[in-house]
Backbone as ProteinMPNN parsed JSONL, in Angstrom:
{"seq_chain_A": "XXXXXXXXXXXXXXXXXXXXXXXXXXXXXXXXXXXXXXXXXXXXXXXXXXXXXXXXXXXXXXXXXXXXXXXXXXXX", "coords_chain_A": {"N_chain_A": [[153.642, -49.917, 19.749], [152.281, -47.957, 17.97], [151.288, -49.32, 16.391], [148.984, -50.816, 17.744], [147.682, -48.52, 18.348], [146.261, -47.47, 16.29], [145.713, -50.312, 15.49], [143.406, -50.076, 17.424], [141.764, -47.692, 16.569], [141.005, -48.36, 13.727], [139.051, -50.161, 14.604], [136.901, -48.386, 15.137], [136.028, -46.804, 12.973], [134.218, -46.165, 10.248], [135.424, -46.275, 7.966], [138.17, -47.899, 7.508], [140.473, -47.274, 6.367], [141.426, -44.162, 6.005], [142.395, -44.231, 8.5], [145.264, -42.714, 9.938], [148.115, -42.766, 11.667], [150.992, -40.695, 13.28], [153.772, -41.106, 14.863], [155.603, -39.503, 17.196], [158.839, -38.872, 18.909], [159.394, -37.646, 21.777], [160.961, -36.511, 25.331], [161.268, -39.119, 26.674], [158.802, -39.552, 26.447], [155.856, -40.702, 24.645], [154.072, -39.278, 21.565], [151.354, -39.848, 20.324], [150.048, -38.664, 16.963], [146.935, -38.745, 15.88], [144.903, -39.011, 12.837], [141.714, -39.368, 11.015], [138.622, -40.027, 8.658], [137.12, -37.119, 8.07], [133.96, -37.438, 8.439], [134.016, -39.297, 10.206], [135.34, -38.588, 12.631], [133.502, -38.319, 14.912], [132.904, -40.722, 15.952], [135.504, -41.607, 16.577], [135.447, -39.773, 19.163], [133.261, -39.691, 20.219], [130.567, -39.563, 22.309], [130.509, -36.649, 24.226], [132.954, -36.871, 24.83], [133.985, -39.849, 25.533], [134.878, -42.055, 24.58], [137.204, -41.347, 23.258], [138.115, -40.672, 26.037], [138.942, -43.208, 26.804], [140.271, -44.157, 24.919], [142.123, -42.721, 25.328], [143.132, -43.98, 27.836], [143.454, -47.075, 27.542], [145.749, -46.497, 25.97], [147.513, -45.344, 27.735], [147.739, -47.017, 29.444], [149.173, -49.174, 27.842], [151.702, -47.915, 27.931], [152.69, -47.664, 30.415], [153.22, -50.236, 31.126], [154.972, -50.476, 29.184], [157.39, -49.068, 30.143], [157.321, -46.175, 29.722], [155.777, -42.839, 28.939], [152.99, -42.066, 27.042], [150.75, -39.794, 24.882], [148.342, -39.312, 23.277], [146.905, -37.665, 20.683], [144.04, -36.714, 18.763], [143.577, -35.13, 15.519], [141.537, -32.946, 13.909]], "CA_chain_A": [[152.58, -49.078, 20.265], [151.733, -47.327, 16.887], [149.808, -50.518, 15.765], [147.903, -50.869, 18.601], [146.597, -47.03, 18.396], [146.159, -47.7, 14.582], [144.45, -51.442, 15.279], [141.885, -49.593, 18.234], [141.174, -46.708, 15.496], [140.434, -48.778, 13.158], [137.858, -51.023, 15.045], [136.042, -47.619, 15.431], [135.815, -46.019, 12.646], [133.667, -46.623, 9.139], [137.03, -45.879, 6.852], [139.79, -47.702, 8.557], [141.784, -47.037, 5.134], [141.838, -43.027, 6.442], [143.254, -43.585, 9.527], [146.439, -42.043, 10.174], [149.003, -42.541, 13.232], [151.93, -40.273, 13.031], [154.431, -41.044, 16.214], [156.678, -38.273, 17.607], [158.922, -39.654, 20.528], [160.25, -36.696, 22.604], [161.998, -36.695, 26.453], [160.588, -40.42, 27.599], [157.43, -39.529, 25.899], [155.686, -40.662, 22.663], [153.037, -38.515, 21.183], [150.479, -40.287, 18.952], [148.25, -38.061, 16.233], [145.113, -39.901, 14.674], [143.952, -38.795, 11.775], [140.864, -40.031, 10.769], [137.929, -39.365, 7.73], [136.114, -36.27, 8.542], [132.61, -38.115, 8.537], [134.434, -40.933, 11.295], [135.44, -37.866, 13.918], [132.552, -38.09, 15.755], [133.325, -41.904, 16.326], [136.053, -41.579, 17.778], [135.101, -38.799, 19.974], [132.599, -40.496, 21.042], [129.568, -38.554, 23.2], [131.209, -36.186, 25.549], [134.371, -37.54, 24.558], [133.77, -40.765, 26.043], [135.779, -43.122, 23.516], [138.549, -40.344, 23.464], [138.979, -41.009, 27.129], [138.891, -44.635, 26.877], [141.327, -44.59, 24.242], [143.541, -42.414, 25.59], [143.463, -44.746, 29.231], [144.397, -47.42, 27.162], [146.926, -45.943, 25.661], [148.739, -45.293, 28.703], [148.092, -48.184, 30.427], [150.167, -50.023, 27.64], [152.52, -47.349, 27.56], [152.999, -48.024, 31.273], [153.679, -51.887, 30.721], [156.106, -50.432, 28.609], [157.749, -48.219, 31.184], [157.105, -45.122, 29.395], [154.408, -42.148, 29.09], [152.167, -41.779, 25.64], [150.019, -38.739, 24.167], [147.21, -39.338, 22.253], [145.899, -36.226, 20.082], [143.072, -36.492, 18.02], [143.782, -34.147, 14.805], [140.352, -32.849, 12.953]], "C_chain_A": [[151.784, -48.419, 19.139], [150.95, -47.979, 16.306], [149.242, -50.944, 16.62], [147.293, -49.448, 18.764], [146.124, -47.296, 17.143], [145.188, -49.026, 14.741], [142.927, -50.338, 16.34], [140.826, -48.525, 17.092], [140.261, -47.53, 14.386], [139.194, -49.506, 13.013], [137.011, -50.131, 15.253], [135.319, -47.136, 14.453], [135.244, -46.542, 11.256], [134.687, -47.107, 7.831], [138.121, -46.296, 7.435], [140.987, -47.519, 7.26], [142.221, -45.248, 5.542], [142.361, -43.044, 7.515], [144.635, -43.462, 9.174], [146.951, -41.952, 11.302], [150.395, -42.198, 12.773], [152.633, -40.671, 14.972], [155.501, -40.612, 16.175], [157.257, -38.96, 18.979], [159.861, -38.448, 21.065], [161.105, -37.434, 23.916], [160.904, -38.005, 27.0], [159.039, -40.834, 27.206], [156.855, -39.885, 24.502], [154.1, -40.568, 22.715], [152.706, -39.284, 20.121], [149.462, -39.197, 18.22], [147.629, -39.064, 15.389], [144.973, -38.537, 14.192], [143.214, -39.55, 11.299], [139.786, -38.946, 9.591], [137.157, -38.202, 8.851], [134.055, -36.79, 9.089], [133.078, -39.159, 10.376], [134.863, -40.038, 13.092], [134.467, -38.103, 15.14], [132.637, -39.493, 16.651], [133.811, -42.119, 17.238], [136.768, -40.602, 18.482], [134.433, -39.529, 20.972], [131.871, -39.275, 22.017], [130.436, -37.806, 24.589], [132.785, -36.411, 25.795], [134.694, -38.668, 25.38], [134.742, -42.119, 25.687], [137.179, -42.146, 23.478], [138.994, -40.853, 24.412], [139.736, -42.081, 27.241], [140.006, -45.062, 26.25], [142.449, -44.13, 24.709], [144.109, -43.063, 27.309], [144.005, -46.404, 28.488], [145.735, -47.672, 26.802], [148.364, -45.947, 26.49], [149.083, -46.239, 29.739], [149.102, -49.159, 29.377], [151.434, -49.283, 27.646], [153.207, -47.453, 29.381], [153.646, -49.116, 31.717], [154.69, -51.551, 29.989], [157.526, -49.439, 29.254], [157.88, -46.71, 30.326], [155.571, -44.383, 29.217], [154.296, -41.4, 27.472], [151.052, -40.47, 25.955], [149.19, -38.951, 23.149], [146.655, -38.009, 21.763], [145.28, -36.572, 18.915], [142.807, -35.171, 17.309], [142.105, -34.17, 13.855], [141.34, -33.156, 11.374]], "O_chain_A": [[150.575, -48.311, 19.341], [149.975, -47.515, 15.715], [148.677, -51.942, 16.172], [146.263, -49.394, 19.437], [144.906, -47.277, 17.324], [144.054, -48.986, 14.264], [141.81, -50.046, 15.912], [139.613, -48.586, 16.89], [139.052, -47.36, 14.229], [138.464, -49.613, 12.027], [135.969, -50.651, 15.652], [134.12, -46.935, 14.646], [135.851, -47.567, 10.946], [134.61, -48.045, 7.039], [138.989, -45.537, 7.867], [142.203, -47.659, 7.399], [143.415, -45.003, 5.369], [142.921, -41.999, 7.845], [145.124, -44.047, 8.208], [146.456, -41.161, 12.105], [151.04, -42.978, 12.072], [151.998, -40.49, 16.011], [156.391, -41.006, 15.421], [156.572, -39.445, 19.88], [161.041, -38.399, 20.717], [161.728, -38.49, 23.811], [159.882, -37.773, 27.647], [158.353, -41.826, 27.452], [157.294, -39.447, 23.438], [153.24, -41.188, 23.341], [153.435, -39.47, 19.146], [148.364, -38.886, 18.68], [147.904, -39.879, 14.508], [144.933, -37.436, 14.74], [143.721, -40.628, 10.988], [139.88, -37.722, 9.496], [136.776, -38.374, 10.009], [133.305, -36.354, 9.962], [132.358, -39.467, 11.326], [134.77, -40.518, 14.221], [134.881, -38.024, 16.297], [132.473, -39.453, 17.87], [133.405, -42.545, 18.319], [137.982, -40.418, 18.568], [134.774, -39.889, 22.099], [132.475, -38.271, 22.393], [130.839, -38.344, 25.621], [133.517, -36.147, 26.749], [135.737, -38.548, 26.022], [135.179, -42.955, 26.478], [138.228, -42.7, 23.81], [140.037, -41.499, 24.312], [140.899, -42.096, 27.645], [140.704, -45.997, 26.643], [143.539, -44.701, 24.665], [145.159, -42.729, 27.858], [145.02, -46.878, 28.998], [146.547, -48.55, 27.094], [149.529, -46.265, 26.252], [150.031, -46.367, 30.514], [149.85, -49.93, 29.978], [152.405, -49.98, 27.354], [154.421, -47.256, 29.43], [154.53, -49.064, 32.572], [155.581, -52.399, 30.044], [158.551, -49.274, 28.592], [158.976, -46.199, 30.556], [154.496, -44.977, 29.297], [155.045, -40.604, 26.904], [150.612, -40.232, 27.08], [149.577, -38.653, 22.019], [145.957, -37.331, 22.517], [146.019, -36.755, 17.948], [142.177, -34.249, 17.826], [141.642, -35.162, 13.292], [140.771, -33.17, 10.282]]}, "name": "protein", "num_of_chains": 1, "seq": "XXXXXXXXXXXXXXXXXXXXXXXXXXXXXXXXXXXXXXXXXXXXXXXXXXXXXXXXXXXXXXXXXXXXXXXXXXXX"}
């Protein structure tokens, strides 16, 4: 799962050498943070947080296929 948040990031963002996916796996749950260049935030934000959503419905749809529930947080 950590290289598929890490490949989507990367297809977004100008700098895919700054991204950053740290994964925390608590009770059934695994929390992804992105870090990404300061300039590339806006990316993947996306208008209204539009690409945020998108990524984070991804996210859980593979994390569903995997019978567990993911956290996406987007760290400035």
């Amino acid at each position: 799962m950590k290289d598929f948040v890490e490949y989507l990031a990367k297809g977004l963002v100008s700098d895919p050498g700054a991204v950053v996916v740290k994964e925390m796996k608590g009770d059934g749950t695994i929390i992804f943070e992105l870090t990404v260049a300061p300039d590339d935030l806006g990316k993947v934000i996306g208008k209204k947080g539009r690409t945020a959503r998108a990524l984070r419905t991804l996210i859980q749809a593979a994390a569903t296929k995997a019978k567990t529930r993911a956290i996406l947080e987007i760290l400035d």
